[in-house]
C-alpha positions as CSV (number, residue, x, y, z in Angstrom):
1,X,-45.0,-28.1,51.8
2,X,-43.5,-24.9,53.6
3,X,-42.0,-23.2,50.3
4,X,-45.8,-23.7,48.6
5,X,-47.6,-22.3,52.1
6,X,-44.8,-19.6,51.4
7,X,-45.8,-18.8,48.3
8,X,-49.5,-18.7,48.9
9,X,-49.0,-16.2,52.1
10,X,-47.3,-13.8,50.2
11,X,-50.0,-14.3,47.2
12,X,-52.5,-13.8,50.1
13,X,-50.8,-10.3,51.1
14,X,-50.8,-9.4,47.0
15,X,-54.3,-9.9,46.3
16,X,-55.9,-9.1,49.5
17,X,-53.8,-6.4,51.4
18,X,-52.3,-4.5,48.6
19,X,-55.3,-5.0,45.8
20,X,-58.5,-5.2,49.0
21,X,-57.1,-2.8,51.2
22,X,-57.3,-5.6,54.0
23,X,-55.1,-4.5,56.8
24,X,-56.2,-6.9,59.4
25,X,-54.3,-9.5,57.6
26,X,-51.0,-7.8,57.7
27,X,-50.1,-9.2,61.4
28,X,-50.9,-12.4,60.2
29,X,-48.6,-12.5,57.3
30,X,-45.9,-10.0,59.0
31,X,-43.6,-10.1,62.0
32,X,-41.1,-7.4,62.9
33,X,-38.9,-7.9,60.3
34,X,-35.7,-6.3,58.6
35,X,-36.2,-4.3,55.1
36,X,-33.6,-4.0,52.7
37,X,-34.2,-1.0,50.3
38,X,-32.9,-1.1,46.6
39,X,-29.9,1.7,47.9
40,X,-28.3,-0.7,50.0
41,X,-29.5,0.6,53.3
42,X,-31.4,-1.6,55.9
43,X,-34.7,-0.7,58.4
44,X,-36.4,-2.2,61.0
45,X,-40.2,-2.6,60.5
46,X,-43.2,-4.1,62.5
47,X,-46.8,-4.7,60.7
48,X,-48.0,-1.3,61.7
49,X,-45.4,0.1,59.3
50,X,-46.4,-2.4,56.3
51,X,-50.1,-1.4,57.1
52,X,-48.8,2.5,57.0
53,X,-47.4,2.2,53.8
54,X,-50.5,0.2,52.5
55,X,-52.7,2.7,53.6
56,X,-50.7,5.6,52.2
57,X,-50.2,4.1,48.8
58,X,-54.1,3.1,48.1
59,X,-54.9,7.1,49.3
60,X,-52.7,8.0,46.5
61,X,-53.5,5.3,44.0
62,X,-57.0,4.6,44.6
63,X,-57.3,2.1,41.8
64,X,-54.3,0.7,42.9
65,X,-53.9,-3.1,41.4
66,X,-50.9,-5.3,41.6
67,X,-50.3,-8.7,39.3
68,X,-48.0,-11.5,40.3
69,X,-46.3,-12.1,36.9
70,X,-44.3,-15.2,38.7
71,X,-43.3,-16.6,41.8
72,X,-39.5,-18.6,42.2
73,X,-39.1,-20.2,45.8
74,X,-36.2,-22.5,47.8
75,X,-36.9,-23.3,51.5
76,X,-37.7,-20.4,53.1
77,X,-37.4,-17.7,50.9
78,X,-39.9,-16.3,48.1
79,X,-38.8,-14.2,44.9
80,X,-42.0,-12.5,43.1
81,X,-42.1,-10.7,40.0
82,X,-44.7,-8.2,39.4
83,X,-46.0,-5.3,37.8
84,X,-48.1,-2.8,39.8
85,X,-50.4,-0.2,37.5
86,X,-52.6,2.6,38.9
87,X,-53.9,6.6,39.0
88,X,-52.0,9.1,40.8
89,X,-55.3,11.0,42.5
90,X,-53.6,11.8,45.8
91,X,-50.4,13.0,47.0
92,X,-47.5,10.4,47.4
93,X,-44.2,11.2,48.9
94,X,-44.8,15.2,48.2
95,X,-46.0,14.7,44.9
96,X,-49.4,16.1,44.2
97,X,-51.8,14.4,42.3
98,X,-51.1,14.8,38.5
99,X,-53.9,12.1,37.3
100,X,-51.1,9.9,35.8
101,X,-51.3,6.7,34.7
102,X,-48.6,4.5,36.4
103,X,-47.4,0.8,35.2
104,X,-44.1,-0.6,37.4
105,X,-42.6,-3.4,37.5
106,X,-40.7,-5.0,40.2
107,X,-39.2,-8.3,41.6
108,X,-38.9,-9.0,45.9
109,X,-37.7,-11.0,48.0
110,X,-39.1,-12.4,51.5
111,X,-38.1,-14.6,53.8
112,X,-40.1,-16.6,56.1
113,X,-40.2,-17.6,59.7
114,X,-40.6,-21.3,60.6
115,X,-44.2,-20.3,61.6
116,X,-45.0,-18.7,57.8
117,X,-44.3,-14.6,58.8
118,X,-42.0,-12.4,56.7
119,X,-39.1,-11.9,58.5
120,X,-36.8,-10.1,56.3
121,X,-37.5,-8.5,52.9
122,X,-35.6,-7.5,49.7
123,X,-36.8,-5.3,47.4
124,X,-35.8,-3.9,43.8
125,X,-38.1,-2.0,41.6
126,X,-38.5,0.2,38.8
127,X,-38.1,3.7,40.6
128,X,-37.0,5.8,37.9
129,X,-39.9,4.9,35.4
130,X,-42.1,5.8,38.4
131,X,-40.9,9.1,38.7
132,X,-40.8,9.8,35.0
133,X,-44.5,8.7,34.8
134,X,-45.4,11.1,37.8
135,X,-43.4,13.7,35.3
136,X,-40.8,14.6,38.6
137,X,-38.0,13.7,36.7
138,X,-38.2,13.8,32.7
139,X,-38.5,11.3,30.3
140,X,-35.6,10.0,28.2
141,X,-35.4,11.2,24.7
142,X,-36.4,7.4,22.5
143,X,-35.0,7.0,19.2
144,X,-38.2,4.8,17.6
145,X,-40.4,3.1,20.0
146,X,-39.5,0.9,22.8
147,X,-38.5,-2.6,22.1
148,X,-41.7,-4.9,23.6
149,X,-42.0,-7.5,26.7
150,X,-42.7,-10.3,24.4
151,X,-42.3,-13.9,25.3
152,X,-39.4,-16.2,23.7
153,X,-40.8,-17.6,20.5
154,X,-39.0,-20.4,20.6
155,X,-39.8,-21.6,24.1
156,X,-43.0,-20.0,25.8
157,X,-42.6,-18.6,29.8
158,X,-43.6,-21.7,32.0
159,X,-47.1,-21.3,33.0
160,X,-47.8,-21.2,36.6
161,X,-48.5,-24.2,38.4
162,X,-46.4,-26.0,34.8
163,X,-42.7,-26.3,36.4
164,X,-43.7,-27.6,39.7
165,X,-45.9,-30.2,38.0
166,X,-42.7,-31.6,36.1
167,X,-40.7,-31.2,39.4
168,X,-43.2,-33.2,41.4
169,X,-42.3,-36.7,38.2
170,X,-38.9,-35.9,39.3
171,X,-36.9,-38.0,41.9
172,X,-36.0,-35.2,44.4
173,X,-32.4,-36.2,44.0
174,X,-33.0,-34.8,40.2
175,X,-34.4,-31.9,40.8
176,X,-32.0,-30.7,43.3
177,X,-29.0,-31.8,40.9
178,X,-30.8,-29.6,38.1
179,X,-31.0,-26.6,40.1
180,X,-27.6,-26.6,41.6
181,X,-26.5,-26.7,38.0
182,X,-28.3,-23.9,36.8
183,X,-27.2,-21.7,40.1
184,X,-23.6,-23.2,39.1
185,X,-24.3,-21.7,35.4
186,X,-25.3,-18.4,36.7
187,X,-23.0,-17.9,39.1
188,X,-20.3,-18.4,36.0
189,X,-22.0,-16.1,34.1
190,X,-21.2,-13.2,36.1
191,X,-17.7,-14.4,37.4
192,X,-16.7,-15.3,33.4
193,X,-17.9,-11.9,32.3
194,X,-16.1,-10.1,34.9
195,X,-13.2,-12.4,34.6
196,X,-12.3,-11.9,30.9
197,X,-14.1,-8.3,30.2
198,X,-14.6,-10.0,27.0
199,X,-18.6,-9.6,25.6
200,X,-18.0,-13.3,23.5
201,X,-18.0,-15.5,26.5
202,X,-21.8,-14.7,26.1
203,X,-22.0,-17.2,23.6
204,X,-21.1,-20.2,26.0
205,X,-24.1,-18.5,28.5
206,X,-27.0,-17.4,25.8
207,X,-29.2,-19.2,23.5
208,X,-29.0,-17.4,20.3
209,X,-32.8,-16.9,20.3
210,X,-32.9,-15.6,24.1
211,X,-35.4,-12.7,25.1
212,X,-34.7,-9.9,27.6
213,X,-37.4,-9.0,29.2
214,X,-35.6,-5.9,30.7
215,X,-33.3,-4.5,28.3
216,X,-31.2,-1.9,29.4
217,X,-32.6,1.8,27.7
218,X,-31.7,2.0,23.9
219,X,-30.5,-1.8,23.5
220,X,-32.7,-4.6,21.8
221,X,-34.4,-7.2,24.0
222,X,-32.3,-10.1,22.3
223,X,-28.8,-11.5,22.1
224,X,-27.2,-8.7,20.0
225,X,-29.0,-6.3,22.6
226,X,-27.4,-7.9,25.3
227,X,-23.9,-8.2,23.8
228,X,-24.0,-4.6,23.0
229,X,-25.6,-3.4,26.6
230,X,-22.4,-5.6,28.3
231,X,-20.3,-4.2,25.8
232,X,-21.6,-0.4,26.8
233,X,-21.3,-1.1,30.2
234,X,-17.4,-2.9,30.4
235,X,-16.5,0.3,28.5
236,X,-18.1,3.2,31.0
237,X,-16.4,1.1,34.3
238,X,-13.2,-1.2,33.3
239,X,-12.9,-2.0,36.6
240,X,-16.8,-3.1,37.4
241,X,-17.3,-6.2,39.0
242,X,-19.8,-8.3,40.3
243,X,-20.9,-9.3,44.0
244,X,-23.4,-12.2,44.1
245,X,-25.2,-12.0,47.5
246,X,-27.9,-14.4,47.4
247,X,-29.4,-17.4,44.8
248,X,-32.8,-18.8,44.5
249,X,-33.3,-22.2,42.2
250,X,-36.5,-23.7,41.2
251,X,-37.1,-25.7,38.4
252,X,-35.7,-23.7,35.3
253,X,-35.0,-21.0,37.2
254,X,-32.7,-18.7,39.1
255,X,-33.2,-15.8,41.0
256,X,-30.2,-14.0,41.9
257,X,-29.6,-11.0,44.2
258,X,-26.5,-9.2,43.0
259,X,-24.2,-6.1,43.7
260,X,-22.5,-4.0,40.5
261,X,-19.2,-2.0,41.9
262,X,-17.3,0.0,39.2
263,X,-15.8,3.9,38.8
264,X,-17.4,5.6,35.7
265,X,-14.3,6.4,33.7
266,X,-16.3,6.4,30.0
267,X,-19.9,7.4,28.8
268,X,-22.4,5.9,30.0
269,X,-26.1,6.7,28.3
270,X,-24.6,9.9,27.3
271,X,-23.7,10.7,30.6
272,X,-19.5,12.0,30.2
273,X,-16.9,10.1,32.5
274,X,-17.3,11.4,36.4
275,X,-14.8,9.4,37.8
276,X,-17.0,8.5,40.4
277,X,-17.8,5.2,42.0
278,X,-20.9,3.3,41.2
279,X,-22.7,0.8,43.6
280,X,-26.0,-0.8,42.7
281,X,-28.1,-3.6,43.9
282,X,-30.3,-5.4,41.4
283,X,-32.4,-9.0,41.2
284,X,-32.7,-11.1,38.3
285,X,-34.4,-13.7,37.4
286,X,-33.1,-16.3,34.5
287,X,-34.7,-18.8,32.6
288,X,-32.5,-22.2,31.6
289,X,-33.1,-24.6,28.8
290,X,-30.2,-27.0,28.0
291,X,-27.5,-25.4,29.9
292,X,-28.3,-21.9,28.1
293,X,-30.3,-18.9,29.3
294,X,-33.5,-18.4,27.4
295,X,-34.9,-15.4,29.1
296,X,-34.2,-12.9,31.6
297,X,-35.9,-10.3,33.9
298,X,-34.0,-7.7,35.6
299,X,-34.5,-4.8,38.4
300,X,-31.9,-2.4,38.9
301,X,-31.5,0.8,41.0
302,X,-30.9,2.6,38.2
303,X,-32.1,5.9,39.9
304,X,-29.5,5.2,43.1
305,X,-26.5,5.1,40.2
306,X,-27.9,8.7,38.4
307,X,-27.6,10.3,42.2
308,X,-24.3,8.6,42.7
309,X,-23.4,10.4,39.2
310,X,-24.7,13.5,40.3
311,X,-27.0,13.6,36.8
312,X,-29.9,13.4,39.6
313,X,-30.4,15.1,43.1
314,X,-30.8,13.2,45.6
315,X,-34.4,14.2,47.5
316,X,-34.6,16.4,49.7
């Protein structure tokens, strides 16, 4: 099955060229392919670039060790969540070693070829808590300590291996009627919310027990956290909307790549109005149960909107 075969290559560059250092396996796994980065803009790489960065990256983070937290595939496109965690003992991107411990978490997209190579590649991750970490750019003041990645009580994170199990007692028919419905549901969620600028049409959308995995800084990972983080942000851009690009389904659930537009006319984390426009690209993942979301993980380029703001400066 391709979108299995899928998953396993990319599982294959995880564990054995990021984690082993194996470079040879790179133009196996890679042809030249087109990269989106998390600011919007596009670049053309080849494997010699992938083995590059590989190579740079394990210099500076010697103990270097990435986890695939889950995998979410449909034909011939993967979506991976995972956190990376290692020592800063060499210089990366400028930055001399400051024997930091680093833990980031990220979620990417690749597409395949028809003969199993990455061909094009999304990525979002958690760029900002990298740089704080490495101390470049400081640390947010926290009022108490940071609300925890904890699992729904209520209905545990499918184990790996669990979904596609059920999927496999399901007449194909099913499972493709389930997952259109849950992309259907998504794709509502944002189109309600930026239809009505109204934070209660969360309640037709959210389990009242639903985790966040990725709450947004100073917000609870639940459904009053949520409420008040759309709340925050429908106030600090009126006019923000929206853009789904791309959607993912498998089994419970949905992996979609989105663009947020809006012009920052009220506070936003402390930061006063700048009248400036804000674009970001993000990918989330959301868990279904009974025609509600459940759970939700979330990467935004939350250090592209602080340059756009002009809170950060851009590097040089």
């Amino acid at each position: 099955m391709a979108v299995e075969e899928n998953k396993a290559a990319f599982r294959r560059y995880v564990e054995e060229v990021s984690n082993e250092g194996n470079l040879d396996l790179v133009d196996e796994l890679f042809d030249r392919y087109v990269s989106h980065q998390p600011d919007g803009h596009t670049e053309q790489r080849d494997p010699e670039d992938v083995k590059r960065f590989v190579g740079e990256f394990r210099e500076a983070f010697p103990d270097f060790h990435s986890t695939i937290e889950d995998q979410i595939a449909e034909e011939h496109k993967v979506a991976t969540r995972w956190t990376m965690r290692g020592t800063h003992q060499g210089e990366f991107r400028g930055i001399t070693p400051t024997g930091n411990r680093i833990t980031v978490t990220g979620i990417g997209i690749f597409r395949f070829s028809e003969e199993g190579k990455v061909v094009e590649s999304w990525d979002n991750f958690d760029q900002l808590g990298m740089m704080q970490q490495l101390g470049v750019i400081p640390m947010p003041e926290q009022g108490g300590d940071a609300p925890p990645d904890v699992p729904s009580p209520h209905l545990p994170t499918t184990a790996p291996g669990e979904d596609a199990m059920e999927r496999e007692q399901q007449a194909p028919s099913q499972v493709e009627e389930r997952e259109q419905k849950n992309k259907t549901l998504i794709r509502r969620y944002f189109e309600e919310i930026d239809a009505t600028r109204d934070v209660s049409v969360l309640n037709e959308f959210l389990a009242p027990d639903v985790v966040d995995h990725s709450p947004s800084p100073g917000f609870t990972p639940d459904f009053e956290g949520m409420r008040q983080s759309f709340a925050h942000f429908l106030s600090a851009t009126p006019d923000g909307y929206h853009d789904v690009a791309d959607m993912i389904a498998e089994g419970d659930k949905v992996v979609t790549r989105v663009y947020a537009y809006g012009t920052q006319t009220g506070e936003l984390f402390g930061i006063p109005p700048t009248g400036k426009l804000m674009t970001s690209t993000g990918i989330a993942i959301h868990r279904i149960v009974d025609g509600k979301i459940v759970e939700h993980w979330g990467e935004v380029d939350t250090l592209g909107v602080l340059r756009q703001l002009g809170v950060i400066a851009p590097p040089e």
